[in-house]
N, C-alpha and C positions, 0 to 999 in steps of 0.2 A: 492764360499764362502757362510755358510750361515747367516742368520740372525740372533742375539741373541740377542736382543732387547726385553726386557720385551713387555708385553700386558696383559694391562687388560681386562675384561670380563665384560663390562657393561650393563648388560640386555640382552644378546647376542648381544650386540655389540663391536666387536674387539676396543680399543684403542692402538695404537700402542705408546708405550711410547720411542720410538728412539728420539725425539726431544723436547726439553719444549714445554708444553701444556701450553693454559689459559683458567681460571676457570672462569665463572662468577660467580655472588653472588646475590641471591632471598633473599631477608627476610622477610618473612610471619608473622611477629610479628605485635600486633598494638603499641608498642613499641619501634618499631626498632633503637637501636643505631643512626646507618649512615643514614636511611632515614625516620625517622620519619615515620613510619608506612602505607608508600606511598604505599606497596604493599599486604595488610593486605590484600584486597579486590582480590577473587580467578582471576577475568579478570585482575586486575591489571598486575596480578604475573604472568600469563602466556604471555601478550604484555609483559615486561620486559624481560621474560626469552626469548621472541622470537628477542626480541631487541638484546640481549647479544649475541645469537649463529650468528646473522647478520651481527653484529662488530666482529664475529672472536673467538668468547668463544667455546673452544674445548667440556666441560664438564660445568654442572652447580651444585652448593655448593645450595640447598634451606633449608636454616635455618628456625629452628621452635620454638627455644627460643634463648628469648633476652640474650645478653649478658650485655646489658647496666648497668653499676653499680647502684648498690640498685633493681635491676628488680628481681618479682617474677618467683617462679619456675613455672614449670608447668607441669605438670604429664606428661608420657609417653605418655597417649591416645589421649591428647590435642595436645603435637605434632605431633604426626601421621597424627590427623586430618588434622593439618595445612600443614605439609609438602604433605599427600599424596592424 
């Protein structure tokens, strides 16, 4: 029988999506909603994201603007910066 199980294609790396995944969550904002801006700082945010795939995070969400209500936008370039 074969497999038909979607997959996605993340940076050439296969995710096989047969089972729920978990996402962790970077927020690179110095802003941040939920953590107060704990990972604004680039070594922060990379110890977290290493923390997150430790505990079990299939995939990581790194946000680069706040969602926090009343929070400024922020240009495309600015988040780039921050996410990439």
């Amino acid at each position: 029988m074969f497999d038909t199980s979607p997959v996605l294609d993340c940076a050439g790396r296969p995710l096989r999506l047969d089972r729920p995944r978990v996402m962790g969550i970077v927020n690179v904002t110095p802003d941040s909603f939920s953590d107060g801006g704990r990972h604004f700082d680039t070594g922060a945010a990379i110890a977290h994201a290493l923390a997150l795939v430790e505990q079990g995070a299939d995939l990581l969400d790194v946000g680069g603007e706040s969602t926090r209500p009343g929070a400024a936008h922020v240009s495309a370039q600015e988040e780039i910066d921050r996410v990439v």
